[in-house]
DOVOPA-667631 format. One record per residue (C-alpha): x negated, y, z. Coordinates in nm, 2 decimals. Example, Ala and Ser with C-alpha at 12.3 -4.5 7.8 and 13.67 -1.06 7.14 Angstrom:
# DOVOPA-667631
[[-1.23 -0.45 0.78]]
[[-1.37 -0.11 0.71]]
//
This chain:
# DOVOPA-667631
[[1.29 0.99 1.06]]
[[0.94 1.06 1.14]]
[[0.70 1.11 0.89]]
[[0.39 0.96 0.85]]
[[0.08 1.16 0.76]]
[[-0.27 1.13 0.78]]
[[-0.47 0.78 0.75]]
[[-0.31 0.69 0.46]]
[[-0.65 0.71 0.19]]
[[-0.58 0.35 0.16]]
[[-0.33 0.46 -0.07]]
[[-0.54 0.68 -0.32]]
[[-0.74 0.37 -0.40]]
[[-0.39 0.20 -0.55]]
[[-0.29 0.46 -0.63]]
[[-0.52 0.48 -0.96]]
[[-0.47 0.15 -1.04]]
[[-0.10 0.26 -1.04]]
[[-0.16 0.50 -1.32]]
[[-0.09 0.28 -1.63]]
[[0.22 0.13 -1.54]]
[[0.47 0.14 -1.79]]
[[0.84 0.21 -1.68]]
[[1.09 -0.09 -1.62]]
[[1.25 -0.21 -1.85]]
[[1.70 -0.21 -1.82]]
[[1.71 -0.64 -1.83]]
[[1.54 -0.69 -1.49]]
[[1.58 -1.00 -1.31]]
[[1.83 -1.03 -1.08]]
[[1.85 -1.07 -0.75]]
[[1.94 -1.38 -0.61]]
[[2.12 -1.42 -0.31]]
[[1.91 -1.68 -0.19]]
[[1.55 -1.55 -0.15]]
[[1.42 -1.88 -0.09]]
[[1.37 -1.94 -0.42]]
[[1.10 -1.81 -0.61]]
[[1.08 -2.06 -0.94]]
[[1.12 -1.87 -1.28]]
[[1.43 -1.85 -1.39]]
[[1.57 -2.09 -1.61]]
[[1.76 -1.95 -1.97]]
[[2.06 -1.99 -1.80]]
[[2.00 -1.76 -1.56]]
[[1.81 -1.54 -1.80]]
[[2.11 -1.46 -1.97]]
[[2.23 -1.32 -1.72]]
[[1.94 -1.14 -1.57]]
[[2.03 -0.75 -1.68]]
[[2.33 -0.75 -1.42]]
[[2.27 -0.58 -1.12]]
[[2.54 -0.47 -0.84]]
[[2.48 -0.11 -0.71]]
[[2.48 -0.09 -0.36]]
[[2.58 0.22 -0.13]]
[[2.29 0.52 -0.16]]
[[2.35 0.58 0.20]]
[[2.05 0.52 0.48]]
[[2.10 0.18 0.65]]
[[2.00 0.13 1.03]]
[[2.26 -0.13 1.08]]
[[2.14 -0.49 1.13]]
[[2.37 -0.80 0.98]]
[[2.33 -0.96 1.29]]
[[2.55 -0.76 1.44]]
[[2.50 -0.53 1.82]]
[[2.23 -0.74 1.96]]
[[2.06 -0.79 1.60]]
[[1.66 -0.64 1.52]]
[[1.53 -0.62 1.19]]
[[1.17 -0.66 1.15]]
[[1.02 -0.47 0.87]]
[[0.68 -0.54 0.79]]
[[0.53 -0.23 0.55]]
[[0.26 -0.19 0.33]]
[[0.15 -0.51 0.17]]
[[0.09 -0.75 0.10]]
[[-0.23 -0.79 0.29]]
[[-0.50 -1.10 0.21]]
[[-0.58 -1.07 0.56]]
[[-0.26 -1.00 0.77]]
[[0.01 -1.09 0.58]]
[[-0.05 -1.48 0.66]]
[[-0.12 -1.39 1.00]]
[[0.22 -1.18 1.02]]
[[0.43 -1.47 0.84]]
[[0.24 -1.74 1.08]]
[[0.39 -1.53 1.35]]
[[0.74 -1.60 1.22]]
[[0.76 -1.87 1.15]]
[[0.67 -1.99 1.44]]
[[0.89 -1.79 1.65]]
[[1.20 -1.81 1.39]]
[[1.19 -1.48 1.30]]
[[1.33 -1.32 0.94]]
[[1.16 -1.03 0.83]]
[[1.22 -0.79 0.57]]
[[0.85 -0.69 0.39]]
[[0.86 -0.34 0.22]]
[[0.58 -0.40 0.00]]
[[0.34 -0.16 -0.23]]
[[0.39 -0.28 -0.58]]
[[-0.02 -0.26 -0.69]]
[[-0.07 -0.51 -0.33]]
[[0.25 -0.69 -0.50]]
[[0.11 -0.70 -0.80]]
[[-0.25 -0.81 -0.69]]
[[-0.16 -1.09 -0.45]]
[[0.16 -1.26 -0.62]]
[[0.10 -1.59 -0.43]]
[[0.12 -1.39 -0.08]]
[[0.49 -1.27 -0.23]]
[[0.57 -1.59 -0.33]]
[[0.49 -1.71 -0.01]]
[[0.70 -1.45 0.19]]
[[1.02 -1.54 -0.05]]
[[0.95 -1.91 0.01]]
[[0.98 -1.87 0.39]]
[[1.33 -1.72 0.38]]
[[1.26 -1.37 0.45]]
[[1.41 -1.07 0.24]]
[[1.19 -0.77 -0.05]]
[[1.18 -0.44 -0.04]]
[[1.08 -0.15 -0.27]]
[[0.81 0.05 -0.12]]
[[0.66 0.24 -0.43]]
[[0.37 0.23 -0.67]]
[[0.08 0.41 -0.44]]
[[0.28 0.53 -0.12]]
[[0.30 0.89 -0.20]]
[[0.50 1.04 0.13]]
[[0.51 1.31 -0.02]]
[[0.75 1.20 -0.30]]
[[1.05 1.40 -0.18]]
[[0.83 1.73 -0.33]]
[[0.79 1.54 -0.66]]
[[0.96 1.57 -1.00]]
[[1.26 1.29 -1.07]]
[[1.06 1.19 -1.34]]
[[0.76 1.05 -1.08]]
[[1.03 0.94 -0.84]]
[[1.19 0.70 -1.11]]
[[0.84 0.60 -1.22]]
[[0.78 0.47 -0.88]]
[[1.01 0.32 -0.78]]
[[1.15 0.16 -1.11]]
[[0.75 0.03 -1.16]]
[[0.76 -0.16 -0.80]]
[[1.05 -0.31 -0.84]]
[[0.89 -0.45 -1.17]]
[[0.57 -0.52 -1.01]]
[[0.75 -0.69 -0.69]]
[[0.98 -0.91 -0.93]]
[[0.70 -1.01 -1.16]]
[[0.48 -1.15 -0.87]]
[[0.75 -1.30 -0.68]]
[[0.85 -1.53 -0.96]]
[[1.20 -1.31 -1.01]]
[[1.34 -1.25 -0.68]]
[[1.42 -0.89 -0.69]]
[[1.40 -0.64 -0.40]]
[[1.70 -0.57 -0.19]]
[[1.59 -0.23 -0.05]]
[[1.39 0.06 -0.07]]
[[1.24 0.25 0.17]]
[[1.07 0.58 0.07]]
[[0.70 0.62 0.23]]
[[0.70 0.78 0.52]]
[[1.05 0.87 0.48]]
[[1.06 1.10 0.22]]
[[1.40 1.04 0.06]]
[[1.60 1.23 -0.17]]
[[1.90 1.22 -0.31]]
[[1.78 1.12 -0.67]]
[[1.59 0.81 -0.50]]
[[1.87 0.74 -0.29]]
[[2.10 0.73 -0.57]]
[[1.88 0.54 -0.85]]
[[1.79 0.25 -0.62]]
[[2.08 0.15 -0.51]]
[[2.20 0.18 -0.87]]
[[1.96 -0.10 -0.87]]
[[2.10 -0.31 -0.61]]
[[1.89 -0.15 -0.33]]
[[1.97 -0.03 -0.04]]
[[1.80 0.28 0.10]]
[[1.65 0.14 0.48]]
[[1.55 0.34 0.68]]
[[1.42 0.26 1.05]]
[[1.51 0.36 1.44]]
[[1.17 0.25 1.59]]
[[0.82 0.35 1.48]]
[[0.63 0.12 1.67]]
[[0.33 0.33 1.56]]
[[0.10 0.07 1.47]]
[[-0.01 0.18 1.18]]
[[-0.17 0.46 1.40]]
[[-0.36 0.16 1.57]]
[[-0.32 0.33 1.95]]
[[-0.39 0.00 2.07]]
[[-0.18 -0.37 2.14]]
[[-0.04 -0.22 2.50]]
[[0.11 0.09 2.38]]
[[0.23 -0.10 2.03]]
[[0.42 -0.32 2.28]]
[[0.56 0.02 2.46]]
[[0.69 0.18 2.25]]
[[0.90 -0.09 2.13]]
[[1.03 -0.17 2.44]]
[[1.08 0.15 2.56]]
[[1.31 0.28 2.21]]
[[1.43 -0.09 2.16]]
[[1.75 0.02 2.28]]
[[1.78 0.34 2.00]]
[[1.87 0.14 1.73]]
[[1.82 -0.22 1.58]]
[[1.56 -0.17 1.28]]
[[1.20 -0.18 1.42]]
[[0.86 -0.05 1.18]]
[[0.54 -0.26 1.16]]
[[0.25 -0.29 0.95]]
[[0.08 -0.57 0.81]]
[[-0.16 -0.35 0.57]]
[[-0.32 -0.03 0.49]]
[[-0.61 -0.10 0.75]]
[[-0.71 -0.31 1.04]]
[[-0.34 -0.49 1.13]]
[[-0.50 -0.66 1.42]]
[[-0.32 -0.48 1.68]]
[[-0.03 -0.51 1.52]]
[[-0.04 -0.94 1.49]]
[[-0.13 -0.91 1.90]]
[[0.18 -0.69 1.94]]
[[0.43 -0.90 1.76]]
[[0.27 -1.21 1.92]]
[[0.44 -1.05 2.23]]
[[0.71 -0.88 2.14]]
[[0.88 -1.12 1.95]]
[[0.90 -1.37 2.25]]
[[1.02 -1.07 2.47]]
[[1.25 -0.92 2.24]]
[[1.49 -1.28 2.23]]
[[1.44 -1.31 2.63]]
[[1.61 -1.00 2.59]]
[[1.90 -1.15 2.46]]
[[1.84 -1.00 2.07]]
[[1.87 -1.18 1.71]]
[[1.70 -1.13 1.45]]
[[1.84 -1.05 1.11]]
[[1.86 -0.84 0.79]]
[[1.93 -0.51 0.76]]
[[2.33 -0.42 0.60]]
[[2.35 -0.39 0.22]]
//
């Protein structure tokens, strides 16, 4: 997978606020199966909240809904600004998305996560301060990272935990492979890098898509980390094209 470098000073300024997060604690909340739902949990389902079924460590591409599926992923927030215009999007086309979210945006704009759980659509763990280059890192700031979003991301969705994790810009190891689907998510990866986050424009956003649509189901947008305007214009046309096309949209596999 493609790395992403350069652009990303968005990321130093989270990055400090990132600094005095404490480690996650073992009795997270669980997932539920159900994402719509993003109430507290009541002390029945407390008691219950430390169990957590490891998924496989392995990459997913895959989509649930099946050869002609897509999954949108929707990375970097969320975003004051785009994030409603991104979920407007959706909703009014129909569309499921999976949001890889920061855990300081997480963390400062709870009601925007609440929000994306509410309208069906599916969490994943993007880090503290989107450090690509993670894979370089000790074990000991790979678990801080990704242990503290999933926190963060849990807390400000009301409990819903994350179902994924996607390394920033890629950079996976093994460890981080491993420890996240310990708990219960699923290394995703991506097959089409729209490159919007490069901002070359609506028309060559749209492109791409259409010209690597056919490489593989799980297709990379932005809805923060900078001006997302392109981005809204390109989905606004994409996702009308991409179901005249014949596709579906779903999830990626767990």
């Amino acid at each position: 997978m493609a790395r992403h470098v350069g652009g990303r000073g968005w990321y130093g300024k989270v990055a400090g606020a990132a600094a005095g997060v404490t480690l996650l604690a073992t009795g997270a909340s669980v997932w539920s199966a159900q994402a719509g739902s993003a109430d507290t949990p009541s002390p029945k389902e407390s008691a219950t909240a430390s169990v957590v079924t490891p998924v496989a460590d392995t990459i997913a591409h895959a989509s649930e809904a099946g050869p002609r599926g897509i999954n949108i992923t929707i990375d970097d927030g969320p975003d004051p600004k785009w994030t409603p215009q991104v979920l407007d999007l959706l909703r009014q086309y129909g569309v499921k998305a999976t949001f890889c979210m920061v855990g300081t945006q997480a963390q400062a704009h709870p009601d925007l996560v609440k929000k994306v759980v509410a309208a069906g659509h599916r969490l994943c763990d993007h880090t503290v301060s989107h450090n690509t280059a993670m894979d370089k890192a000790s074990e000991t700031y790979q678990s801080q990272q990704i242990l503290d979003a999933e926190r963060m991301i849990t807390k400000a969705s009301g409990g819903v935990r994350p179902m994924y994790y996607r390394a920033p810009g890629g950079a996976f190891t093994p460890y981080s492979r491993q420890l996240a689907a310990s708990r219960g998510m699923r290394p995703l990866g991506w097959n089409v890098d729209s490159k919007d986050f490069e901002r070359p424009g609506t028309d060559a956003i749209v492109a791409t898509v259409r010209r690597e649509v056919h490489g593989g189901p799980t297709l990379l947008f932005h809805d923060a980390g900078g001006d997302r305007g392109q981005t809204v214009a390109a989905l606004r046309r994409l996702l009308p094209w991409l179901k005249n096309q014949g596709y579906t949209f779903g999830f990626p596999t767990r």
